[in-house]
N, C-alpha and C positions, 0 to 999 in steps of 0.2 A: 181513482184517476191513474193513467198508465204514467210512467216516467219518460223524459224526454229522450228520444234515440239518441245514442252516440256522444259525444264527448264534446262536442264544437255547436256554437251559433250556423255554422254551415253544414254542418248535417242535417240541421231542417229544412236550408235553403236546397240540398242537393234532391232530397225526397219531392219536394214542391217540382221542382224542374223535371224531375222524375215521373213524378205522376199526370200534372199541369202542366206539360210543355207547352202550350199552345193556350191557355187559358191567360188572360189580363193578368200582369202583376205590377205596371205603373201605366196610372192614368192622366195624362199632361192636358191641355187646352189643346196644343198642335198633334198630338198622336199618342196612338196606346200600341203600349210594349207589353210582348208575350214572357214569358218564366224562357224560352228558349234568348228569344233576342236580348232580356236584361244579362242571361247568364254568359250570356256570348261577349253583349258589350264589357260587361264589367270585370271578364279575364284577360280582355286586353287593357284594361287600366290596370289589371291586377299588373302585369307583368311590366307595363310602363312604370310603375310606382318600384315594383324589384329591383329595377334597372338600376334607380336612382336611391336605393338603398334599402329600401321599406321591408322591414320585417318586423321578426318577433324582437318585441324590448322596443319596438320604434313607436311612433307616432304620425302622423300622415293629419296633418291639419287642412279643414274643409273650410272654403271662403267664398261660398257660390251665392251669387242673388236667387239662383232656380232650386227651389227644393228637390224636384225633380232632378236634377244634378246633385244633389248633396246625399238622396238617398242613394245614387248608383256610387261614390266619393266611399259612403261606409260601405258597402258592398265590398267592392274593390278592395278597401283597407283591409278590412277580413280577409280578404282573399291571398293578400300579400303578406300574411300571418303577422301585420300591423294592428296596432289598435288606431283608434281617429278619435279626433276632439273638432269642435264645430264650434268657426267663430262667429257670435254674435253681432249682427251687420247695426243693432239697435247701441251699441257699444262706443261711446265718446272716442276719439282716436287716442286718447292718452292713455285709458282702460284695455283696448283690444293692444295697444304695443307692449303691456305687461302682459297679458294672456300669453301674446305672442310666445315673450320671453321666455314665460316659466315654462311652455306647455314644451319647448323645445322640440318642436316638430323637425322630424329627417326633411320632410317633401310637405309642400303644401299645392294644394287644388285648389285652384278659382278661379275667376273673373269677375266676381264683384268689386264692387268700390272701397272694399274695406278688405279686399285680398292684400297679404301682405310681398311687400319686393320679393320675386321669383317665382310666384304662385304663376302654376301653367294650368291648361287645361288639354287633357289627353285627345289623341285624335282619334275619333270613333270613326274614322274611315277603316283605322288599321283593326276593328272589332270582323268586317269583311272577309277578310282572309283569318280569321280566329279559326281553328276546327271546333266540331261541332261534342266532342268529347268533353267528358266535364273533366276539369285542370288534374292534376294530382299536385295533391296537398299535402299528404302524408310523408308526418314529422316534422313540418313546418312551424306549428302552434299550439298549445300545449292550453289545455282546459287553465289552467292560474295566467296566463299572459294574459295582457291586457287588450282588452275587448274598445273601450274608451274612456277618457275623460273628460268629464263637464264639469261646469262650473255650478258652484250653489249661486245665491243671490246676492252674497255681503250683506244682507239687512242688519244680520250684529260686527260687523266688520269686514274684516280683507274677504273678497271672494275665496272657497276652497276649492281646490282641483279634485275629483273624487274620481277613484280609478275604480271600475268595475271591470272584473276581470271575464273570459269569457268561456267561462261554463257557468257563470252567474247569468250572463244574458241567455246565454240559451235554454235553462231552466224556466228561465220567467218568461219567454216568448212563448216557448209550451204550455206554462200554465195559466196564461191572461186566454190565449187561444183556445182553451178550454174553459174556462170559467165562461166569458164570454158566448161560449157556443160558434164562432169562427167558422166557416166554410169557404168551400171556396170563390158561391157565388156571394158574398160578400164585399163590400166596396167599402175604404176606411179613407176620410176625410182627412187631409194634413194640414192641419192650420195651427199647433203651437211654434210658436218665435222658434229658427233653427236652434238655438242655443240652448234649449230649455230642454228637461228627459224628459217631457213627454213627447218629445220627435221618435223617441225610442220605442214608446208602446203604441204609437203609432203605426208603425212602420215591423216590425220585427213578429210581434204576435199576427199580424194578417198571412204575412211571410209563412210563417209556419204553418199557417191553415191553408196556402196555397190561392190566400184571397189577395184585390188586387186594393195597393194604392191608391191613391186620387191625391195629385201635387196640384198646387196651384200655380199659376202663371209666375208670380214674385210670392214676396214677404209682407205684404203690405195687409196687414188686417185685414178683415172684413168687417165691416158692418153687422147688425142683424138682417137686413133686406138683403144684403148680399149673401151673408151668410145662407139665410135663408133659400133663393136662387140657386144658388150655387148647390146646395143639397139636392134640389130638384134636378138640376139641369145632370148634373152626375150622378143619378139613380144611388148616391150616396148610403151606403145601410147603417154604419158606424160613425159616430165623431166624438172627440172628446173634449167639454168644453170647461176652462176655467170657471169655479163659482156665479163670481162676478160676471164671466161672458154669458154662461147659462142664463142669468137671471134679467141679465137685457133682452137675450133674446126669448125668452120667457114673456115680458114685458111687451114684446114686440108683438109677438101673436094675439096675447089677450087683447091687445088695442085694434087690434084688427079683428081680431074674431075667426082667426087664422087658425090651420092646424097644420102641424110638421109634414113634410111630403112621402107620401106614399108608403116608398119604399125606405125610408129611414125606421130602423128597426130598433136603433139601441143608442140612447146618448149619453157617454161616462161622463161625470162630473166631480170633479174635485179639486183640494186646492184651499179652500175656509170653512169654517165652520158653515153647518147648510139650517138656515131656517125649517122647520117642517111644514112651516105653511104653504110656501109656494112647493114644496116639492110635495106637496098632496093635492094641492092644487095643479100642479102637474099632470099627474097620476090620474085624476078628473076628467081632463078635456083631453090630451093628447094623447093619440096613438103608438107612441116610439116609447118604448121602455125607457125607465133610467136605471144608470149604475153608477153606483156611490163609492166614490174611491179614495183610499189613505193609503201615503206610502212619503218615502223623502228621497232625495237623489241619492243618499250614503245607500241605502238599501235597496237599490235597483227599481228606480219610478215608485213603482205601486205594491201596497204588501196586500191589502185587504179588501173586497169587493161585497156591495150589501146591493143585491138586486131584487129583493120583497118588496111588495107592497108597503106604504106604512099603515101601521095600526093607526087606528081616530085617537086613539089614549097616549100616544108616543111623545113624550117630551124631547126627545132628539132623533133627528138620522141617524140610524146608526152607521158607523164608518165597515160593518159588514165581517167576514168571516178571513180568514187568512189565504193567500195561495196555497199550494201546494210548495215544498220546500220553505216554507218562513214561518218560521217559531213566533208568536205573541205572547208576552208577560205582562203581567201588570204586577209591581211591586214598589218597597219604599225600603231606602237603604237599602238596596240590591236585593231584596229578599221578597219573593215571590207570597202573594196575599193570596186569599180564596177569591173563586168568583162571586162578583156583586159585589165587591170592596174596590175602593179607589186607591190608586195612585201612579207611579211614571208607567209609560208605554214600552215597555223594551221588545226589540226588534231582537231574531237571531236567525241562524239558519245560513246553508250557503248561497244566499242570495246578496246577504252584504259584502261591502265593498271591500275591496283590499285595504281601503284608508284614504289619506286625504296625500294627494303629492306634494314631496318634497316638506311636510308638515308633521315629523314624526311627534310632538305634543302634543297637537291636537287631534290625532290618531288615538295616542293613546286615552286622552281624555274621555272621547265619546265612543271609542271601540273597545271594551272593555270583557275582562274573561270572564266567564259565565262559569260562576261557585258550584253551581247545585246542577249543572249538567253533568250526565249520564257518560258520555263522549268527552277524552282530554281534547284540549283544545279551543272547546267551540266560545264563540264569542259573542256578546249583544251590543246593539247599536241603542244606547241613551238619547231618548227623543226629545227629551223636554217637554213633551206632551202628559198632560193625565187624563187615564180614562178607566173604566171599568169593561168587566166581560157581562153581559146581562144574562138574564134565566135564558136566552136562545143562545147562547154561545157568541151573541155577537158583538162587538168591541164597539163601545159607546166614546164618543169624545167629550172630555169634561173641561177643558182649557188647557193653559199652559202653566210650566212648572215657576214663570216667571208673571205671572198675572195676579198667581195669589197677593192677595192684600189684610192686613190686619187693623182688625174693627176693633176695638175696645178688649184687648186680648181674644178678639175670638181672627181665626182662618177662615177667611174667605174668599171663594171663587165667586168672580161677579158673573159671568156665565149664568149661574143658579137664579141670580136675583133676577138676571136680561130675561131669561126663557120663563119667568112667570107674566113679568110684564109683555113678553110676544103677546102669552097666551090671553091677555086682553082684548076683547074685539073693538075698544077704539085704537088699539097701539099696533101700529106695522112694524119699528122697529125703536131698538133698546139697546141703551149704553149705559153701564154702572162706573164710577169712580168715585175714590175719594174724594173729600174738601181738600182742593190746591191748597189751603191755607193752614190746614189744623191737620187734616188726615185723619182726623176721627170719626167723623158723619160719613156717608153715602150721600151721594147724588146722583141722578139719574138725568136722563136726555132721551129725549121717547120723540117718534116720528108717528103723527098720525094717518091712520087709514084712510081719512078725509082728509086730501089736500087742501081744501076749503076754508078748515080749522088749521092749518099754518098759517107760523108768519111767515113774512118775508124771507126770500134767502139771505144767509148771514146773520141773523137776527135769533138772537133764542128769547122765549115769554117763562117766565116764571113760573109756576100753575100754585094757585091761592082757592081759598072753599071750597064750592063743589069740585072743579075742574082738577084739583088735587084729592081729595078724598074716594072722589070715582078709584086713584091708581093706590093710593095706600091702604085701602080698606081690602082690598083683595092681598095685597100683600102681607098686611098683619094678620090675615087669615092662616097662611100659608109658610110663614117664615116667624123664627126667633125675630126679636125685637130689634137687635142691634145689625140685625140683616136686612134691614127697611129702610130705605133710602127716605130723610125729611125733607132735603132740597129736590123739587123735582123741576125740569126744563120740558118745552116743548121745542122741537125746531123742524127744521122745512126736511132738512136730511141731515146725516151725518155724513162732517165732511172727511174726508182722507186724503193720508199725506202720500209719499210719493214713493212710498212701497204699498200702496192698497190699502191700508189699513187704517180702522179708524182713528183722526187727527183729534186730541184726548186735549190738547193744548188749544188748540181752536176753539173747543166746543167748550172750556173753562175762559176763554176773553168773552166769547160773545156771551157766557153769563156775568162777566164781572161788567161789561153795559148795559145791563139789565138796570135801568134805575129807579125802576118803580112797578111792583108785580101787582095785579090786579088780582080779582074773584074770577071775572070772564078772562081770564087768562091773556090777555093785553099785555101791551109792557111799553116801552120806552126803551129805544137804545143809543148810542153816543153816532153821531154822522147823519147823513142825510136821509131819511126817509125815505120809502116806495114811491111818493109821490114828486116830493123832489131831484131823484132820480129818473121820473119820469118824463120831469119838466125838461130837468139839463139834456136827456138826450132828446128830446124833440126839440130842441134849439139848436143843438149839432146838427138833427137831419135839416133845419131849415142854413143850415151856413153850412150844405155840403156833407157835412159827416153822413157815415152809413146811415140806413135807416132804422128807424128806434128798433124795429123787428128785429135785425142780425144783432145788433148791439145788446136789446133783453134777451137773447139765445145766448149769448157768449155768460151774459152774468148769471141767468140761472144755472145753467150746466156747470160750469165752475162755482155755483156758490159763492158769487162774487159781485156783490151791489154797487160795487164804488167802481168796476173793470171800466178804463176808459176805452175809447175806439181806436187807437193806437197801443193799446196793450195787447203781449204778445200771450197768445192762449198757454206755451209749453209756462213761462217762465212764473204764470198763477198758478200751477200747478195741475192744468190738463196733461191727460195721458189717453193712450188709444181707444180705453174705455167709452171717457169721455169726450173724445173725440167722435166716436163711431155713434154716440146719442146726440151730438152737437149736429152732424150728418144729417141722422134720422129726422129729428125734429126740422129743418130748415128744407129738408124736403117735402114736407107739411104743407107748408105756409109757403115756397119760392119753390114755382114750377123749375125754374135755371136748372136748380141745385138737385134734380133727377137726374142721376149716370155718377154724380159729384162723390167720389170716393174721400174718405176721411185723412188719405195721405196729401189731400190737397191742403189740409192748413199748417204743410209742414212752407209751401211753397206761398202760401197767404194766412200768417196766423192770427192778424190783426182783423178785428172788425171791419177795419174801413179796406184790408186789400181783399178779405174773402165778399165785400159786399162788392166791391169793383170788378170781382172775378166772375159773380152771378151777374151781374152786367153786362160784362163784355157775353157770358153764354148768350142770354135772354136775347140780346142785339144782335149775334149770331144766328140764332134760331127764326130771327124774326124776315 
């Protein structure tokens, strides 16, 4: 693989303009812009931004509801030998007025609702009289200045600013553009939340191939139907979909009988650990390749790419092969193990970040000097992840360094235990933990492939005789003794809490109402039963309340048997996810709720105002 030209993220953009002057490089709902007209528009932002102070060491903060606007925002920022950071619009106002704060932006762009006091937005009239010459840049910006910074998640605490500098981005837009295979008749879907890096390999590696964007109108989710739609209707080739979003919209096709549109040619997925059943199952029926992605924001989006087939024998996805410029190690105590041996994932290369802003700590914590490198200097980023290198070279994910759990003095990763019981053909999916109570035993929580054989949602069954012995007997085949979970659960799904991840606390209540486990796997649990929740909402629909149908759609989706019809869907703990299946499904069942986008339950979250809302359409319609 050749090295990226030139020193700067905009020498690949000036080659693009170069070659592509006239070829698509953002595709809006209202109109498509050429590599001449973006590069026209966005030197007169450049120079509106100079005015106002924007350069190298600055920051140029983005606050647009139009992604389409936010990609021409970093453009421009670049341009003005500024780096940019992008405020998330999903962001509580007390969260975005701290961003605000720390990120200390010179100028801020926008016009959304969550732009902060003196956010403008540049006049593109004065792009008109721009000449047609590309800008001179030269000496403005320096490969170590800052390209941007985003936020991590906070999932283990304060959000971190992570600065990536920019001959880091320009690196990695060259090499995702080439792993990928990138052209220019290419077209790249933009659908992650502005604030998240992957707007970044969105947007930047298409850029370098001289292929075009596709923004969508707002920010507002999609759906799988829409998603889906919308791939069609935008001859879309690329998109990149979160785990979980992949797996809805996965969900969505096999229910239809559906396959990916045409010219959709490659769909990145990453973000959690990936089952291998649906992604061979994938591989199956759809036409659109997948590519399998690992990487963290400290590291520039994406380190690793696995775009093979799977093997039938494959106990995991693999998270795939490394870019170009990014070192992979696998070692324990900083010290590099053979391949096929496990432990932490260390990231190197100049692809990592500068470090985290204004957080010299925890810079130094997880950005640490690299012993045994060849080069003074060079550094690794501490993942927290374990994995191994397998016989192809390619980097296996094994958990994380915080999962591990100890069984009767032995280490162990539940992972190990989850992906035997996957590989059961009554089990769809698998959760291992400790006894909340002792911490000595293994329990399990297993989803069956037959929805039929669940219980109820909310509800876990014990499994006793047969119905346990089916899952231990494979197990003690296959594992040490004290790696065998005795308590096993069945439940309808695993639920999760409000970073995605499976709720480990949830799914030990609704086993401690387990009051009596049966052989047929039956059980008894504390509150009202399926049927008596069936009774209480059909006495609501007769005194006025929604009808039972929206009200059982709000409790299965949420996992929620007690949700009354004035209960509000964010505050049980719905998220866009499940918003976007609460959509799908009532589109099923209520002709209304056809056109009904999933940001409508931000405006009716309640049962009883989303069924008044299909009302009033229905009445509308009629």
């Amino acid at each position: 693989m050749t090295a990226a030209p030139g020193s700067d993220p905009l020498d690949l953009w000036d080659l693009a303009v170069r070659d592509h002057a006239d070829g698509p490089a953002l595709v809006t709902p209202r109109r498509v812009l050429s590599y001449r007209d973006v590069d026209r528009l966005t030197d007169a932002w450049a120079d509106s931004l100079a005015e106002r102070g924007a350069g190298p060491g600055e920051l140029v903060g983005l606050a647009f509801a139009d992604p389409a606007r936010t990609v021409l925002g970093m453009l421009a920022a670049l341009k003005a030998g500024a780096g940019f950071t992008v405020l998330d619009d999903r962001l509580p106002p007390a969260a975005r007025a701290e961003l605000v704060g720390r990120t200390a932006a010179r100028v801020w762009l926008g016009d959304g609702r969550h732009a902060p006091e003196g956010a403008y937005v540049p006049d593109e009239a004065a792009a008109d009289a721009a000449g047609s010459a590309a800008a001179d840049r030269s000496g403005r910006a320096a490969g170590s200045d800052t390209a941007y910074v985003l936020f991590t998640s906070g999932s283990t605490g304060r959000p971190k600013g992570t600065v990536i500098e920019r001959d880091a981005l320009r690196r990695f837009a060259h090499a995702v553009a080439r792993r990928l295979e990138l052209t220019p008749g290419d077209r790249w879907l933009q659908v992650a939340s502005l604030g998240f890096d992957v707007l970044i390999e969105e947007v930047f590696p298409a850029f370098a191939a001289g292929a075009a964007v596709v923004c969508r109108e707002d920010t507002q989710a999609l759906d799988a139907e829409e998603l889906h739609l919308t791939l069609a209707r935008t001859r879309t080739t690329v998109v990149e979909l979160s785990t979980q979003y992949w797996l809805e919209y996965a969900r969505w096709l096999d229910a239809r009988g559906a396959t990916t549109p045409s010219t959709l040619r490659t769909v990145v997925v990453g973000g959690e650990r990936m089952d291998p059943r649906p992604y061979r199952d994938w591989q199956a029926r759809q036409p659109a390749a997948l590519a399998h992605v690992y990487g963290l924001t400290e590291c520039t989006v994406s380190s690793t790419f696995y775009t093979g087939r799977l093997p039938a024998d494959a106990e995991e996805v693999p998270l795939g092969t490394p870019l170009r410029d990014v070192d992979i190690s696998i070692r324990r105590d900083g010290r590099p193990v053979p391949d096929g041996e496990s432990g932490e994932i260390h990231i190197g290369g100049p692809l990592l970040a500068r470090g985290f802003l204004d957080d010299e700590a925890a810079t130094a914590r997880r950005f640490v000097p690299d012993r045994y490198a060849a080069e003074p200097g060079a550094r690794l980023y501490v993942t927290g992840d374990l994995g191994r290198i397998d016989a192809d070279g390619q980097l296996v994910f094994l958990g994380r360094v915080d999962d591990q759990i100890k069984i009767r003095g032995h280490r162990l990763e539940p992972a190990r235990v989850e992906r035997v019981l996957c590989e059961l053909p009554d089990v769809d999916q698998a959760v291992v933990l400790p006894d909340p109570e002792t911490g000595t035993a293994l329990w399990a929580f297993t989803v069956p492939t037959d929805p039929a054989t669940a219980p109820p949602p909310g509800e876990a069954v014990r499994l006793t005789g047969a119905d346990r012995d089916a899952l231990v007997g494979p197990l003690e085949a296959r594992l040490p003794d004290w790696a065998v979970p005795r308590v096993l659960h069945r439940v309808s799904v695993l639920p999760k809490n409000a970073h995605g991840k499976v709720d480990k606390r949830r799914l030990a209540a609704w086993a401690a109402a387990v009051t009596a486990p049966s052989g047929a796997g039956a059980g008894s649990v504390a509150g009202p039963g399926p049927r008596a929740a069936h009774a209480r909402g059909a006495a609501d629909s007769g005194r006025g309340e929604p009808p039972d149908s929206v009200l059982t759609l709000f409790r299965e989706v949420l996992d929620a048997p007690q949700f009354g019809p004035d209960d509000d869907f964010f505050d049980h703990g719905g998220q866009s996810l499940l918003a976007m299946r609460l959509l799908t499904r009532l589109r099923e069942s209520h002709p209304a709720a056809a056109g009904l986008r999933a940001s409508a339950l931000f405006t009716h979250p309640t049962p009883r105002r989303l069924a008044g809302a299909l009302a009033d359409r229905a009445t509308a319609r009629a």
